[in-house]
Structure formats: structure tokens, C-alpha cells
C-alpha positions as CSV (number, residue, x, y, z in Angstrom):
1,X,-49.6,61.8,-43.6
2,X,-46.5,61.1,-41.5
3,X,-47.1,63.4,-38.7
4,X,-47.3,62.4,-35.1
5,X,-51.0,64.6,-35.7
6,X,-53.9,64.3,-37.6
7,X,-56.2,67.1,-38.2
8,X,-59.9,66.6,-36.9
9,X,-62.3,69.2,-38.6
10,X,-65.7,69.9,-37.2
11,X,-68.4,72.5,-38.0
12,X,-69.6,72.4,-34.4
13,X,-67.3,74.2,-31.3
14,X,-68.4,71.7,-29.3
15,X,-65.3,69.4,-27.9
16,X,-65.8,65.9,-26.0
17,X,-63.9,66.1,-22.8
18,X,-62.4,63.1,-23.4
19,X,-60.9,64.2,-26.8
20,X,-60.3,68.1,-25.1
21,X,-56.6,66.8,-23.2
22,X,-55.7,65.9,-26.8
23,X,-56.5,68.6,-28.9
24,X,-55.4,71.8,-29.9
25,X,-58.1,74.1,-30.9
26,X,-57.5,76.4,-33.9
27,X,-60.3,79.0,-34.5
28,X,-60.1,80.8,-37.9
29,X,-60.8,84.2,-38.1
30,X,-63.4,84.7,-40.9
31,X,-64.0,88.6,-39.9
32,X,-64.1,91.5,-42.6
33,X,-61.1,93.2,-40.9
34,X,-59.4,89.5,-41.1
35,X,-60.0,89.3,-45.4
36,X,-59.5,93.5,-45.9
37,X,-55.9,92.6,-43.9
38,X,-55.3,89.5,-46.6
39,X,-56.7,92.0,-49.3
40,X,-54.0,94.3,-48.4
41,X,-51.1,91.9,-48.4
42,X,-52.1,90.7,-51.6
43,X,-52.0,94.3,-53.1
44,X,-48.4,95.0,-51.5
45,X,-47.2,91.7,-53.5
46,X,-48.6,93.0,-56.3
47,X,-47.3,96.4,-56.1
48,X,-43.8,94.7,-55.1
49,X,-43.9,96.2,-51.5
50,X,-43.5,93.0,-49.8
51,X,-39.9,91.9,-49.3
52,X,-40.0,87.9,-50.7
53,X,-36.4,86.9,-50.2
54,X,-36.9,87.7,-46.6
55,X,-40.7,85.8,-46.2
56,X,-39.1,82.9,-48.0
57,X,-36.3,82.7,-45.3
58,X,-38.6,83.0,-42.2
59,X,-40.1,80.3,-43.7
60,X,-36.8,78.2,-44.6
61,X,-35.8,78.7,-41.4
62,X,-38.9,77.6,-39.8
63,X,-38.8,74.2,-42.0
64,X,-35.2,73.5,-40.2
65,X,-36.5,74.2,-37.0
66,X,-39.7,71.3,-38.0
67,X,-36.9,69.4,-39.3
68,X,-34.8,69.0,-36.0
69,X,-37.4,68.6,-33.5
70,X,-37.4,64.6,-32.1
71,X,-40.1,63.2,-29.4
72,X,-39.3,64.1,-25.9
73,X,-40.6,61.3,-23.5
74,X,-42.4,63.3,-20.5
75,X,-42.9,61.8,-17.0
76,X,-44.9,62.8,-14.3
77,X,-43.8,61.6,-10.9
78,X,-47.2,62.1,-9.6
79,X,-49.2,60.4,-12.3
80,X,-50.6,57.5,-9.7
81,X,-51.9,60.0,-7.2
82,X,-54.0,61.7,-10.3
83,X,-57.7,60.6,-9.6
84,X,-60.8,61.7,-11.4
85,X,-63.4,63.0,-8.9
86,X,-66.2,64.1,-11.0
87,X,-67.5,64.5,-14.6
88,X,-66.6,67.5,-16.6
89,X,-69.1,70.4,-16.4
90,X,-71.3,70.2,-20.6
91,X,-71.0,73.9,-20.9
92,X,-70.4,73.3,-24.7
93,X,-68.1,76.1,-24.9
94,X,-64.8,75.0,-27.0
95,X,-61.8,74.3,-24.6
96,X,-58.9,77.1,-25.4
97,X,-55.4,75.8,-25.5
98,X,-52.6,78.2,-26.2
99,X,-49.1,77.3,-27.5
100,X,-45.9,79.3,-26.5
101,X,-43.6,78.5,-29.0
């Protein structure tokens, strides 16, 4: 891979603080109303209700977007008065980090 990322896969939700500032946690909905919704797309494709031209230019125009993003170098001018005054609370439940794109 020649990503800036790797993927980490775990069967457990359970996140080490120290790896939880450098993750993003993606949680995959394995519900029935999740496969009867991907049952249903897949029966619009077949019955030629799903418009393809236009899916593959969403995702054309999403592989441009990939293609032009570069590294932005982020500073924080308060970064030396950052101190750690405690451990992080075990609670075991998986750290949520959302995205805005």
C-alpha cells in the first residue's frame, strides 16, 4: 500500500488509548435492515432502475478529489503547555470519531 494509512482490523471494540488519537473507528453495520437495504439495490440493478452513468461519475469525481488532496502541515501554538494529568478512564467502550468531509 502507498497510503499515508494502514488499516488495523480487530474482532474486539476495545481501543488502547494510546492508539485512540490515531484512529478512526469504522463500525459496520451487519443488521437485517442493513442486508434487506443492499438486497434491494441489488434488485434495482437488476431490473435496470439504478441510473449507472451517474454512480460511476460520483465516483470519478470522488477519485479526482483523492487525487488532488497533498499533506497539510498543522501546528499548534499551544502544544508545550499540553500536559497529561492523569490516565485514561478503561471503560472498554470504543472511542467514536466522526469525519465531516
Amino acid at each position: 500500500m502507498n497510503q499515508p494509512w494502514k488499516p488495523i482490523l480487530s474482532g474486539t471494540e476495545v481501543i488502547k488509548a494510546d492508539n485512540a488519537n490515531r484512529c478512526f473507528l469504522l463500525q459496520l453495520d451487519e443488521s437485517i435492515e442493513q442486508d434487506e437495504r443492499v438486497m434491494d439495490y441489488q434488485r434495482k440493478l437488476s431490473a435496470g432502475k439504478i441510473n449507472v452513468a451517474t454512480e460511476q461519475q460520483a465516483r470519478t469525481l470522488l477519485q479526482h478529489v483523492q487525487r488532488v488532496l497533498h499533506p497539510v502541515i498543522v501546528r499548534n501554538p499551544y502544544a508545550e503547555q499540553l500536559k497529561i494529568r492523569g490516565k485514561c478512564s478503561g471503560s472498554g467502550a470504543p472511542m467514536r470519531i466522526t469525519c465531516l468531509l
